[in-house]
C-alpha positions as CSV (number, residue, x, y, z in Angstrom):
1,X,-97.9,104.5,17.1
2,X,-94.0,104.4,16.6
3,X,-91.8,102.7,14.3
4,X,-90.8,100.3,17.0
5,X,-94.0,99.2,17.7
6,X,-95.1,99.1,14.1
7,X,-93.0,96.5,13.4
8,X,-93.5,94.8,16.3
9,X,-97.4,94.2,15.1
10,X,-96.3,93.6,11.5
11,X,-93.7,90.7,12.7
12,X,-96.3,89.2,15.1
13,X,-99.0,88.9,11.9
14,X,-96.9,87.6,9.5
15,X,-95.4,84.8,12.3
16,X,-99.7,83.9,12.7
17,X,-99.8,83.8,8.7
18,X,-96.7,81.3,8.1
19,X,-98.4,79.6,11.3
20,X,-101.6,79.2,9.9
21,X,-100.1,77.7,6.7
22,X,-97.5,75.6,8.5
23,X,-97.4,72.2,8.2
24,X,-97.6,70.1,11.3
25,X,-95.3,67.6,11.5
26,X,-95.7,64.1,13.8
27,X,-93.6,61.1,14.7
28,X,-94.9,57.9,14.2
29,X,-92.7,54.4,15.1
30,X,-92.4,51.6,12.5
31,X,-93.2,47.8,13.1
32,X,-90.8,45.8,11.5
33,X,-93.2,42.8,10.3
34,X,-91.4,40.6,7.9
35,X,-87.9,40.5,6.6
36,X,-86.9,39.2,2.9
37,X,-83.3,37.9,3.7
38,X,-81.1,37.9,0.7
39,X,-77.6,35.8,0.5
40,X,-76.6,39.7,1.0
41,X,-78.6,42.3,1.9
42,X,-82.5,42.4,3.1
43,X,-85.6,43.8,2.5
44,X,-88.2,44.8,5.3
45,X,-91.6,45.7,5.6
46,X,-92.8,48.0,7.7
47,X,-96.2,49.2,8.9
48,X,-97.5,51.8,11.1
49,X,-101.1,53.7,11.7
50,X,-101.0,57.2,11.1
51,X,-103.9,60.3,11.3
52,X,-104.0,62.4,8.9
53,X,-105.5,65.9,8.5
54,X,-107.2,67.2,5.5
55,X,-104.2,68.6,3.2
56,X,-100.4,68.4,3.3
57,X,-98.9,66.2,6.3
58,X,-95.6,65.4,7.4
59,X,-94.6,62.4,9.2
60,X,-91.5,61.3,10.8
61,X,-90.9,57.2,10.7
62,X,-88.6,56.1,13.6
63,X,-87.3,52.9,13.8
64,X,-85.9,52.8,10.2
65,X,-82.6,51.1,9.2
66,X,-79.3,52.9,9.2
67,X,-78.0,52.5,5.7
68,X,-81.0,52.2,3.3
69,X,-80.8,51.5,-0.1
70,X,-83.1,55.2,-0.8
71,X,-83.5,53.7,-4.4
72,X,-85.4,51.0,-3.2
73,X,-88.3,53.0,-0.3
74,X,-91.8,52.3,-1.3
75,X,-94.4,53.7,0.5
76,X,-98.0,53.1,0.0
77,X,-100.6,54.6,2.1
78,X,-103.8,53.7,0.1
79,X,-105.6,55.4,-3.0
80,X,-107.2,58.1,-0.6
81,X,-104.0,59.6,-0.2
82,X,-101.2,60.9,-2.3
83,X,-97.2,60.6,-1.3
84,X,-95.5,63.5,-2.2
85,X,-92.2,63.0,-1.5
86,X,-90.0,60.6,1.1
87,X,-86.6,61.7,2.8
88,X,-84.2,59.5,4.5
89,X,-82.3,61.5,7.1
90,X,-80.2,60.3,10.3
91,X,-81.0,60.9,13.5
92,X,-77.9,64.1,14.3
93,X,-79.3,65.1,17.6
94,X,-77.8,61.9,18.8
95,X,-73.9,63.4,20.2
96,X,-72.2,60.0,18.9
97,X,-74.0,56.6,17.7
98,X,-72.6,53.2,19.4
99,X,-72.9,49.8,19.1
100,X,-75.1,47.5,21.8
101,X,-71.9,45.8,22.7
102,X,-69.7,49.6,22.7
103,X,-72.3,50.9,24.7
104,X,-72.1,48.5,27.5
105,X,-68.0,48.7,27.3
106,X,-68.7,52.6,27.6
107,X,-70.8,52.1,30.5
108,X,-68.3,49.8,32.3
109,X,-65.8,52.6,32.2
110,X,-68.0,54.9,33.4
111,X,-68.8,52.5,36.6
112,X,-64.8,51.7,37.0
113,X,-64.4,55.8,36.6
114,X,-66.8,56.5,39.4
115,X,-65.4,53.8,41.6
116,X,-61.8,55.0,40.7
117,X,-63.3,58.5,41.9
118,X,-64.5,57.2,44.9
119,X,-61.2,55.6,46.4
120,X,-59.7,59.1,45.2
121,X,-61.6,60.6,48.2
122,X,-61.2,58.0,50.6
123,X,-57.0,58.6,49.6
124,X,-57.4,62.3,49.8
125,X,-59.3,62.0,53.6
126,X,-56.7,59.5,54.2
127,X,-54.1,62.0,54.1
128,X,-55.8,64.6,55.8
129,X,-55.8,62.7,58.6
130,X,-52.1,61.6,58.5
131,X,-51.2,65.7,57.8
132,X,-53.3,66.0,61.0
133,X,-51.3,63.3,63.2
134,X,-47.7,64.4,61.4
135,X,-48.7,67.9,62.2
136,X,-49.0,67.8,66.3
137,X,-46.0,65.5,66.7
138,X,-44.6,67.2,69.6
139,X,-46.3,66.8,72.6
140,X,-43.4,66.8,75.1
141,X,-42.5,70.1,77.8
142,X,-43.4,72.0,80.4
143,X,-47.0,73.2,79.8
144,X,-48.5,69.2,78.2
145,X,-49.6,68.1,81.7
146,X,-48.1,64.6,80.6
147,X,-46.4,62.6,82.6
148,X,-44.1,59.9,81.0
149,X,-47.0,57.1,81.3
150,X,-49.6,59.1,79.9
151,X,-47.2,60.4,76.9
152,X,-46.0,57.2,76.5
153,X,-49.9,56.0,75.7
154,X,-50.3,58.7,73.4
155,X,-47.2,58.0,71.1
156,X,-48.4,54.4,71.3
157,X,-51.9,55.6,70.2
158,X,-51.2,57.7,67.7
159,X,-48.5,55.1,66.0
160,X,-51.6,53.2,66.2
161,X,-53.4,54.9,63.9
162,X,-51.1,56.4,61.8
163,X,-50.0,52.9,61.0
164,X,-53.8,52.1,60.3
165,X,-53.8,54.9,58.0
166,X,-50.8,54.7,55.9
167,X,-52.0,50.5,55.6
168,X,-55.4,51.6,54.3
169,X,-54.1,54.6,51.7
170,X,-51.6,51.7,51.0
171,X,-54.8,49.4,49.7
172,X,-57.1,52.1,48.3
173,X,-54.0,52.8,46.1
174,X,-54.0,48.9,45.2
175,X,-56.7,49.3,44.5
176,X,-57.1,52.4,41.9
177,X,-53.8,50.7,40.1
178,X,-56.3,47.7,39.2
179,X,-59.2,50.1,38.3
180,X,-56.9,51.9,36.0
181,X,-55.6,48.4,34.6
182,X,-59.2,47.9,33.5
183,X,-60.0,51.1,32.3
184,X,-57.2,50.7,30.1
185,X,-58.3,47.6,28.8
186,X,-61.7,48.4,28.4
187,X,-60.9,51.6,26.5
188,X,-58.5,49.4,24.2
189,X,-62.1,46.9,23.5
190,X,-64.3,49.9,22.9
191,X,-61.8,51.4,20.6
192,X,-61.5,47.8,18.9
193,X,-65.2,47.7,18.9
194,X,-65.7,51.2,17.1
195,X,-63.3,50.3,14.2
196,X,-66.2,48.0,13.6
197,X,-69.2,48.9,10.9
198,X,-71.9,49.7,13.2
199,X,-75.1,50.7,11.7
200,X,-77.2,53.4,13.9
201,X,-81.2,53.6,12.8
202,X,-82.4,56.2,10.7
203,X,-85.7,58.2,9.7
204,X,-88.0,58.7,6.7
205,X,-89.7,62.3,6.6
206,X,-92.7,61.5,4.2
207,X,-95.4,64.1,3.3
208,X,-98.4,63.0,2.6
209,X,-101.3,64.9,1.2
210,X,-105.0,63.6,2.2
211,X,-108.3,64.4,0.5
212,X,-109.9,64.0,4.0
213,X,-108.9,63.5,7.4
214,X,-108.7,60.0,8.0
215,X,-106.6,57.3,9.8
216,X,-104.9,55.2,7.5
217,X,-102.2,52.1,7.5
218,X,-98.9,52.7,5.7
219,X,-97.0,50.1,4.3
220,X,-93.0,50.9,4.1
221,X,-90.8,48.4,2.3
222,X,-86.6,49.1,1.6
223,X,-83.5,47.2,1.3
224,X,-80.5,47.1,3.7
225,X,-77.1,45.7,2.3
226,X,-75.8,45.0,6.1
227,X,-77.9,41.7,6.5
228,X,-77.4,38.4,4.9
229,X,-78.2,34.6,5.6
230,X,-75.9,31.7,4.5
231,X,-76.9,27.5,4.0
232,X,-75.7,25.0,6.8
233,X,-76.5,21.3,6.8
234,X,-76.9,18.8,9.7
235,X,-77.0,15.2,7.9
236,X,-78.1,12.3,10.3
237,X,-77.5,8.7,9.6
238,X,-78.8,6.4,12.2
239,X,-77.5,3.4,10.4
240,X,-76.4,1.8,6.7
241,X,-79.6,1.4,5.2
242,X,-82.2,3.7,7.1
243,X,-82.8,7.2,4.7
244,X,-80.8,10.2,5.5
245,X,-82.0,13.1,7.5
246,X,-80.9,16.6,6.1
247,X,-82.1,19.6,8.5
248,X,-81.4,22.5,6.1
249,X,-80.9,25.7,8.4
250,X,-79.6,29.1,7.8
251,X,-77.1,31.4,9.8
252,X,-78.5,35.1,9.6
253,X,-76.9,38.0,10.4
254,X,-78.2,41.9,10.2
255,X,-76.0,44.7,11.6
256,X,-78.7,47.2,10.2
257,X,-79.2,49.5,13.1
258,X,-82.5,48.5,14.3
259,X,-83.7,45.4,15.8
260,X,-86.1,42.5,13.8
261,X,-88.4,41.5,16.9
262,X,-91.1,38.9,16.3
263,X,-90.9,39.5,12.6
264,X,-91.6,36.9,10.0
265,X,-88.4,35.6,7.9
266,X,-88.4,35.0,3.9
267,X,-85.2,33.4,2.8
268,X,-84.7,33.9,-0.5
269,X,-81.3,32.5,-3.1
270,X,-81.2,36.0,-4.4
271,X,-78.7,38.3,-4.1
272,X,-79.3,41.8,-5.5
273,X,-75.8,43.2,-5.2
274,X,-75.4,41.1,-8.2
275,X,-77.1,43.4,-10.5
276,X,-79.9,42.0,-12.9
277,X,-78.1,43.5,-16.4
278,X,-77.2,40.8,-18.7
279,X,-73.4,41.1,-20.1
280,X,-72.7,41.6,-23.7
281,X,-69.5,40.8,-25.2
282,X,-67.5,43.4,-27.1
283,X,-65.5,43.1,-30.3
284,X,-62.8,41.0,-29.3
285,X,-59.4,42.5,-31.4
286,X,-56.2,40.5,-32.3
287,X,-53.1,42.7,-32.7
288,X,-49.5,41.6,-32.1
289,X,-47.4,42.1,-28.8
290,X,-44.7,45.2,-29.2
291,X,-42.7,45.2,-26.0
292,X,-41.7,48.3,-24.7
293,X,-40.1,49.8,-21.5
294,X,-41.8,50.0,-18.2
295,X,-40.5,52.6,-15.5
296,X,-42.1,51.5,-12.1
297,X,-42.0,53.3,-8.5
298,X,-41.5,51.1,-5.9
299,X,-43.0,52.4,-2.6
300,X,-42.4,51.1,0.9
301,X,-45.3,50.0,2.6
302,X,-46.4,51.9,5.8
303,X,-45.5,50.5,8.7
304,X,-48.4,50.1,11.5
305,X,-48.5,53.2,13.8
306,X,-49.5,50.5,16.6
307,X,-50.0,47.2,17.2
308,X,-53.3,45.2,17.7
309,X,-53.9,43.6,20.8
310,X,-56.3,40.9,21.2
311,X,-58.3,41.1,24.9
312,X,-60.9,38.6,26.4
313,X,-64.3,40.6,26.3
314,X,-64.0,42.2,29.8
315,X,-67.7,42.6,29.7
316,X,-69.4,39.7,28.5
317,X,-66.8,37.2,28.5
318,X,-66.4,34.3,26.3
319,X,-68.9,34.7,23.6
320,X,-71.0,31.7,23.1
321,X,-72.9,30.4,19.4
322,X,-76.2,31.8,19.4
323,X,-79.0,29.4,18.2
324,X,-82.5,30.6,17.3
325,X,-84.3,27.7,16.3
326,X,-88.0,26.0,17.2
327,X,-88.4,22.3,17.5
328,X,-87.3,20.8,14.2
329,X,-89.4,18.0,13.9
330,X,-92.5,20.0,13.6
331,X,-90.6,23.1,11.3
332,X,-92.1,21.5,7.8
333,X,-95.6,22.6,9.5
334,X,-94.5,26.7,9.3
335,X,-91.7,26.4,5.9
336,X,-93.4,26.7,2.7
337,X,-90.8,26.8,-0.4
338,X,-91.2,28.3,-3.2
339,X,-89.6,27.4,-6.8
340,X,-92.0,29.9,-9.3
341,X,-89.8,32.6,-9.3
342,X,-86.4,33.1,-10.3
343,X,-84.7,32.2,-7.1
344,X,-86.0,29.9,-4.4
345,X,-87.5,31.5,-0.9
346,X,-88.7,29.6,2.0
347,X,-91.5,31.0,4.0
348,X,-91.0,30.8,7.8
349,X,-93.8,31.8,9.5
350,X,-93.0,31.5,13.1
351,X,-91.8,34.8,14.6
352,X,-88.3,35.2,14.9
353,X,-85.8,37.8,17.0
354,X,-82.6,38.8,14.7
355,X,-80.5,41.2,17.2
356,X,-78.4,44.3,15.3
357,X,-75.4,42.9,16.2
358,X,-73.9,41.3,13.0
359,X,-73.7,37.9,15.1
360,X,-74.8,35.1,13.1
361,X,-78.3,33.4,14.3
362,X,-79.1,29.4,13.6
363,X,-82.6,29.2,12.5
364,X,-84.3,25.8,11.2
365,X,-85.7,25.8,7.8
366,X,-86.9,22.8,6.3
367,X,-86.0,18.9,7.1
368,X,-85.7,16.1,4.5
369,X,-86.1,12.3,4.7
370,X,-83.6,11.4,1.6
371,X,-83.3,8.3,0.5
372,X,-79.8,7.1,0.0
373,X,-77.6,4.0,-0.7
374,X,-75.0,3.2,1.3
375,X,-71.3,2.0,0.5
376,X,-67.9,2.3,1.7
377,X,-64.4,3.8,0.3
378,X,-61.5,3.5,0.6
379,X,-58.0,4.9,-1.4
380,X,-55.1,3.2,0.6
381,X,-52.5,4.4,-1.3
382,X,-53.3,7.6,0.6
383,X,-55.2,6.8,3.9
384,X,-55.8,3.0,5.7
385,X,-59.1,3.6,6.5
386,X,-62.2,3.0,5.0
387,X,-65.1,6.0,5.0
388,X,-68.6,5.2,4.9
389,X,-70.8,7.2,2.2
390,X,-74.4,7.8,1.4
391,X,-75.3,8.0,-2.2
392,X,-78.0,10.5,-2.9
393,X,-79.9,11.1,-6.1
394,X,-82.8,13.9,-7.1
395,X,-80.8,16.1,-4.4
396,X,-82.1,18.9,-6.9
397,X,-85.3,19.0,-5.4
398,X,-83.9,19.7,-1.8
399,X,-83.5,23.2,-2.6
400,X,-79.5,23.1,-1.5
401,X,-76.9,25.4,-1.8
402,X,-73.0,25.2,-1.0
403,X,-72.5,25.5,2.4
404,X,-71.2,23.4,5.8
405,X,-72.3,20.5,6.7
406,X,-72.2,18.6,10.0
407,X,-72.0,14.9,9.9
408,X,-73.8,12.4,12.8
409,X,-73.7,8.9,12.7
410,X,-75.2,5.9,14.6
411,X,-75.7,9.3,17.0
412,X,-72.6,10.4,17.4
413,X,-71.1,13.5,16.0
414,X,-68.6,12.8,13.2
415,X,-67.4,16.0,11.7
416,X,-67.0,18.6,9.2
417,X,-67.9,18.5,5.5
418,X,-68.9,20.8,2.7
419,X,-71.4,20.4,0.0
420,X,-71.3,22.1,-3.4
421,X,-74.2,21.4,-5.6
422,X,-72.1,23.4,-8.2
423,X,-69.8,20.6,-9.1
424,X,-72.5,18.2,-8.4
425,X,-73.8,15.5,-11.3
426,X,-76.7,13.0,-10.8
427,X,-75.3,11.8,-7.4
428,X,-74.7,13.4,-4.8
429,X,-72.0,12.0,-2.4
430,X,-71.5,12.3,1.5
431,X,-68.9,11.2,3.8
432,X,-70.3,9.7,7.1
433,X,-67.2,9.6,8.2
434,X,-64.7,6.6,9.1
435,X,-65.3,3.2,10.3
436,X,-62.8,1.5,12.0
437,X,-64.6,-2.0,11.8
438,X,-63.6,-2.1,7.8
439,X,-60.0,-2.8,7.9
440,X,-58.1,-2.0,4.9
441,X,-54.4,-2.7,4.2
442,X,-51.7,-2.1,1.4
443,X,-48.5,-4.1,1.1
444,X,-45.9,-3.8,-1.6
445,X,-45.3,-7.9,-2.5
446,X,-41.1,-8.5,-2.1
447,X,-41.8,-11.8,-3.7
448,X,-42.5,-10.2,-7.2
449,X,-40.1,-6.9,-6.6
450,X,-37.5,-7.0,-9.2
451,X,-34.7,-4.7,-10.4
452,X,-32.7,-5.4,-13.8
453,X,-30.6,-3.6,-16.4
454,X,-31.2,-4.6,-19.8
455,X,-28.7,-2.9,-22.2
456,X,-29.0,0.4,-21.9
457,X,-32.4,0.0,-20.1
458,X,-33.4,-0.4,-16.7
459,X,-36.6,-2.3,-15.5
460,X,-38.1,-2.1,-12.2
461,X,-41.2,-4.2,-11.5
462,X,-43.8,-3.4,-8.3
463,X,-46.6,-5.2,-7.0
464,X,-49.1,-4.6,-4.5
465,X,-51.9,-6.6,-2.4
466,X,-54.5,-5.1,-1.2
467,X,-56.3,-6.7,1.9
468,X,-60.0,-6.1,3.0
469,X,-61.3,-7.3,6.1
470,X,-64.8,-6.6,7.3
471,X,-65.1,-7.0,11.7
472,X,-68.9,-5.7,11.6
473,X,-71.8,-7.5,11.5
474,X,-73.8,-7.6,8.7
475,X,-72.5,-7.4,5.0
476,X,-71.2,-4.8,3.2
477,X,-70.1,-3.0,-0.2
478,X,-66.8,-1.3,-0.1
479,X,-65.3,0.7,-3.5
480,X,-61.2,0.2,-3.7
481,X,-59.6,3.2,-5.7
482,X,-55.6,3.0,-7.2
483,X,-53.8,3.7,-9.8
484,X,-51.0,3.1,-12.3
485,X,-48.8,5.2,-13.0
486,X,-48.9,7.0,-16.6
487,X,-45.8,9.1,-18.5
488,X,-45.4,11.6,-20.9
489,X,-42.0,11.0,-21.3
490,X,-40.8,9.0,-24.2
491,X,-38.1,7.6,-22.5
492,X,-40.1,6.2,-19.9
493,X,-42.5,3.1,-20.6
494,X,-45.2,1.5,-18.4
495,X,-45.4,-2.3,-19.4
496,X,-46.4,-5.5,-17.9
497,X,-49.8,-4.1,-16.4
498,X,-51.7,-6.3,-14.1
499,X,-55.2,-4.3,-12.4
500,X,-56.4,-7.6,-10.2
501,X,-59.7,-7.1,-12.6
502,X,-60.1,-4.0,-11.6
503,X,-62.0,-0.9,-14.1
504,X,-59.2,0.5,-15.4
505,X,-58.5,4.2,-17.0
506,X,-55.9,4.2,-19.4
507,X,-55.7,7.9,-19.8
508,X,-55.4,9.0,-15.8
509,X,-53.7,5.0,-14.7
510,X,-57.4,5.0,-12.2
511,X,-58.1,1.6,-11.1
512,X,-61.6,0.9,-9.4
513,X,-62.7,-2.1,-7.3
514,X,-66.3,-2.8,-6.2
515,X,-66.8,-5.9,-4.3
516,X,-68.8,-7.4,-1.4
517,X,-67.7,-8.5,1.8
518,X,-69.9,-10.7,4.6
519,X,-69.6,-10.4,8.1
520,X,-66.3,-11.3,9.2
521,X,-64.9,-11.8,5.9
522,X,-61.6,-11.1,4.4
523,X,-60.7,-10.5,0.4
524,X,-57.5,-9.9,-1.5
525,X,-57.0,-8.3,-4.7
526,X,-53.7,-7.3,-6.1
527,X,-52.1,-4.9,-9.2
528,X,-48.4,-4.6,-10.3
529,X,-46.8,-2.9,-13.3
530,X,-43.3,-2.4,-14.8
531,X,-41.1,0.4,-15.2
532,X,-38.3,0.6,-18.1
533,X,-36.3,3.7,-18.3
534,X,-32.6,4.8,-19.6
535,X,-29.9,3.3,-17.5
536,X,-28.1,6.1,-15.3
537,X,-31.3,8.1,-15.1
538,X,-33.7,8.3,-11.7
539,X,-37.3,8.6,-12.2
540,X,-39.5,10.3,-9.9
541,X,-42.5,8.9,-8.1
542,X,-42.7,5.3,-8.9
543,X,-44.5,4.0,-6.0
């Protein structure tokens, strides 16, 4: 036997022993089945069914986030089986990773491409054909066989066409000038749409090693940071004494590279960015303040190498609010809340669909009956009109958070407003908005307005009436806020103080009215002060 052949054999047996000893590797997808949804971030639980030979086995899980926390992969695949290692890796056979929304821009150019392709041959036949008619122009003399009618048809004939065909290379080149107007702007959207963070899923290599061959279920749990839910409020109040109705809902987002279909939410007040180290305070030094000199580098900032432009999605169009949400009056029935841990989660367990496309998804959580008492306000030193507000207390077993609300009353939307149960005491306060039926009106009195110097002193007296005039219905309790003014100024005295009876705050000059008014009834109140200062001064802000 030769040497050649000799190693021939020897390389053939040892590639049959690393075979035999090989480990065989399989590809198994996840099932996204639940997702913990942080204030940021999420955690998701994954399952899949996977066989198993006696000994070492490696399995490739698809459908994995892009950007995994690693620290936090669990995976569990039973007592019968050991897990050896787990490997999060990204899928580089892919030859570049794009968005849902960049793809379809992508595929739009490719579509205008081919069609601007396409009009480039009909341009290039086009001119073939005019070469062709340009190219046997003369036709006159001796050996044609045309007389003058029968050259005269000809000419006519082929003007004919070669006016047809200079029209139509005319158009087709209309044409590509529009198809390259929107392959430029499409390319200027997709490269806007790249400079966003887009996630692409991963994979987790995981080798397992099994006493026994056996088909087992494999739980995989891990946290994404590009995911995230935030509070928003719809407050109903169908009239002034009927409880309010607060739908609690939640605005998710995920942009985590993989989709979360028919999964089952967990909203949860956590946020684990935050950390979970307590802070301790360091030895806090006194020394005294030695100025010295500072030499600083100042630095031009760069200017822009281009400028943005803002386009109207050329594929989609106008984008529209995105609302997942079942029927609310029956959502209680699949929310259950829970207050035993640390934070607060609420249970959903109707499926959802949470695209990854970092848009933000309305989902119903829970919906209250509050009781509440009703009043209205009014500050017309600053605005004429009076606002009606509900009074809420125990709002700290509604679970709330700071975030939007959006105010209907009497069935009509009203607007805009914000709660913030961090600033909250035992009430909590909301504006239903403003009724035009309470009319509300502040006049300065010229009767009582005065103006004298007294010696060196000048005195300047103001009063004010304040008018209240109820137009609705039925009866109702309206809360007047004014002030006095107040001075720090020596120089400057408040005197002669009249509130109307109203509470009064010495410190901040607050005055506060309550009072009831009947249907169609009107009620006056009135406050006035005096203001003495140093002749051949002006003070600021005395109305």
């Amino acid at each position: 036997m030769t040497n050649i052949a000799r190693r021939n054999v020897l390389t053939a047996l040892c590639i049959a022993l690393t075979t035999q000893h090989a480990v065989a590797q399989q590809q198994q997808k996840l099932n996204i089945d639940q997702a913990t949804v942080y204030l940021s971030g999420a955690e998701l639980v994954s399952g899949a069914k996977v066989n198993l030979q006696r000994g070492e086995n490696e399995v490739v899980f698809t459908n994995v986030a892009g950007d995994v926390n690693t620290q936090s992969i669990t995976v569990n695949a039973g007592s019968s089986v050991v897990v050896e290692s787990v490997t999060f890796q990204n899928n580089f056979l892919a030859a570049e990773v794009l968005s849902p929304k960049a793809k379809a821009i992508k595929d739009s150019i490719q579509a205008a491409t081919e069609t601007k392709g396409a009009i480039a041959n009909k341009i290039a036949a086009i001119d073939e054909q005019i070469a062709i008619m340009q190219g046997n122009r003369k036709v006159s003399g001796d050996n044609t066989g045309l007389n003058v009618a029968e050259l005269t048809k000809l000419l006519d004939l082929v003007g004919a066409r070669l006016e047809s065909a200079l029209n139509s290379k005319s158009k087709q080149e209309e044409a590509q000038k529009k198809i390259d107007e929107r392959i430029t702007k499409l390319q200027w959207q997709l490269n806007e749409e790249q400079k966003k963070e887009y996630q692409p899923g991963g994979q987790l290599l995981v080798k397992f090693f099994a006493k026994e061959a056996a088909t087992v279920p494999v739980a995989i749990n891990y946290v994404v940071p590009h995911a995230g839910w935030s509070p928003t409020y719809d407050i109903m109040a169908d009239d002034g004494k009927s409880p309010v109705k607060l739908y609690y809902k939640a605005n998710i987002h995920q942009n985590c590279g993989v989709n979360w279909s028919n999964v089952r939410l967990r909203l949860s007040t956590g946020n684990p960015d935050e950390g979970v180290q307590a802070p301790a305070l360091n030895p806090w030094y006194l020394s005294f303040y030695e100025p010295r000199m500072m030499m600083r580098a100042y630095k031009a900032a760069p200017k822009a190498a281009y400028d943005t432009l803002e386009i109207a999605d050329p594929v989609t169009g106008s984008e529209l609010t995105k609302v997942v949400a079942h029927d609310e009056a029956t959502i209680d029935e699949h929310v259950t809340v829970d207050n035993g841990g640390v934070n607060t989660s609420f249970d959903i367990d109707l499926p959802y669909t949470i695209p990854t496309d970092g848009k933000e998804y309305l989902v119903a959580v829970k919906k209250y009956d509050v009781p509440a008492s009703y009043r209205y306000f009014a500050a017309p030193k600053l605005d004429n009109d009076a606002f009606l507000q509900a009074d809420i207390t125990q709002w700290e077993d509604l679970n709330l958070l700071p975030g939007t609300t959006n105010i209907f009353y009497e069935g009509a939307y009203v607007g805009q407003g914000t709660i913030d149960v961090r600033n909250l005491k035992d009430t909590m306060t909301i504006s239903l908005g403003r009724d035009k039926k309470v009319v509300v009106k502040r006049e300065r009195d010229v009767k009582l307005r005065s103006a004298k110097t007294i010696g060196t002193n000048v005195k300047e007296t103001f009063a004010y009436t304040i008018t209240v005039r109820n137009t609705r219905k039925e009866p109702i309790n309206i809360t007047l806020h004014d002030q006095q003014p107040v001075t720090t100024e020596k120089d400057i005295v408040v005197e002669d103080k009249e509130t109307g009876g109203a509470d009064y705050d010495e410190q901040t000059g607050l005055m506060k009215w309550t009072m009831q008014l009947n249907a169609n009834e009107t009620k006056k109140t009135g406050f006035g002060y005096t203001i003495k200062y140093p002749k051949g001064k002006t003070v600021a802000n005395m109305r």
